[in-house]
TORKOL-4160 file (C-alpha; in steps of 0.2 Angstrom, whole numbers, padded with zeros to 4 digits, m for minus):
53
<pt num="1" X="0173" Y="1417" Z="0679"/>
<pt num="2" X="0185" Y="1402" Z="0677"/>
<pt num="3" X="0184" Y="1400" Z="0659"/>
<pt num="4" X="0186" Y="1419" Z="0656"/>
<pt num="5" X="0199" Y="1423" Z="0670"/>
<pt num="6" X="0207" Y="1408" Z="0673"/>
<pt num="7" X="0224" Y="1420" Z="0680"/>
<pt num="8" X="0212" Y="1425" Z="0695"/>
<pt num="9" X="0210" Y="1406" Z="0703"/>
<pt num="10" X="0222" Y="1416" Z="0718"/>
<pt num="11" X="0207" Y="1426" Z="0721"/>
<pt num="12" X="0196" Y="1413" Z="0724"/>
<pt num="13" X="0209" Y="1403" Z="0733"/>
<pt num="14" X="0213" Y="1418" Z="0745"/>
<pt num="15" X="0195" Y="1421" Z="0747"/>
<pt num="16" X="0193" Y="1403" Z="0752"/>
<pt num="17" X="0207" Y="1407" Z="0764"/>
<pt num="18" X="0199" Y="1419" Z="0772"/>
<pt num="19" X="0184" Y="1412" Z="0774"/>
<pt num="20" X="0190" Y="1397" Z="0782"/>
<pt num="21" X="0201" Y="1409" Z="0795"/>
<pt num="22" X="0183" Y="1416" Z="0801"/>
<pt num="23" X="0176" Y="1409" Z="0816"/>
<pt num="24" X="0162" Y="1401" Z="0807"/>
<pt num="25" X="0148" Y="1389" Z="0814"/>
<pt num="26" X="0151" Y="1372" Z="0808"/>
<pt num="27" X="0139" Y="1371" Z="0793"/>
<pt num="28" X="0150" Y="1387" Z="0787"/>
<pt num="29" X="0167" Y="1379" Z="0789"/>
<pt num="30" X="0161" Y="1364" Z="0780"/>
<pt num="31" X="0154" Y="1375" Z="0766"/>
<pt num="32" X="0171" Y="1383" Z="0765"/>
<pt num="33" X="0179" Y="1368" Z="0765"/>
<pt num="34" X="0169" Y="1360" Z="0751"/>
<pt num="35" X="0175" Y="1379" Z="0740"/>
<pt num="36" X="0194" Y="1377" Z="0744"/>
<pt num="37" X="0192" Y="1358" Z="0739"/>
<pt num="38" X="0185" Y="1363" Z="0724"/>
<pt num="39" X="0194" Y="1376" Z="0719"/>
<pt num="40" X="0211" Y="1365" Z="0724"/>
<pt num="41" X="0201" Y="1352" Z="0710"/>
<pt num="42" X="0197" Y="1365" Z="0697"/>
<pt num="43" X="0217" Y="1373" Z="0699"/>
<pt num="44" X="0223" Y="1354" Z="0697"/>
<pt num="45" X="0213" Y="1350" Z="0682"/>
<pt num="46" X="0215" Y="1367" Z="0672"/>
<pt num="47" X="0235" Y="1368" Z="0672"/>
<pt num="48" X="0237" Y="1376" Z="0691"/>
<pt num="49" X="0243" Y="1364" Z="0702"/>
<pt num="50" X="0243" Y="1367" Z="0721"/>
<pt num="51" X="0234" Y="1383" Z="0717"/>
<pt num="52" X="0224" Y="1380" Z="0733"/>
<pt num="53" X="0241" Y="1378" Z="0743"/>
């Protein structure tokens, strides 16, 4: 996805967005947290900074 479609990290970012607005157990909200860190890491090394902000 990121190689093909690098215009769509806002997807994942507002995915990762949403998930963590859920009401989520904490295993859940520390899952989430691991996506939005990565995808904050993949924006920042692939020419999209703050794309997780």
């Amino acid at each position: 996805m990121f190689g093909e479609q690098p215009d769509d990290l806002w997807l994942w970012v507002e995915t990762c967005k949403r998930r963590q607005a859920q009401d989520l157990n904490t295993a859940k909200a520390a899952k989430a947290d691991q996506y939005v860190a990565a995808v904050e890491a993949f924006g920042e090394q692939h020419g999209h900074p703050g794309a997780g902000r």
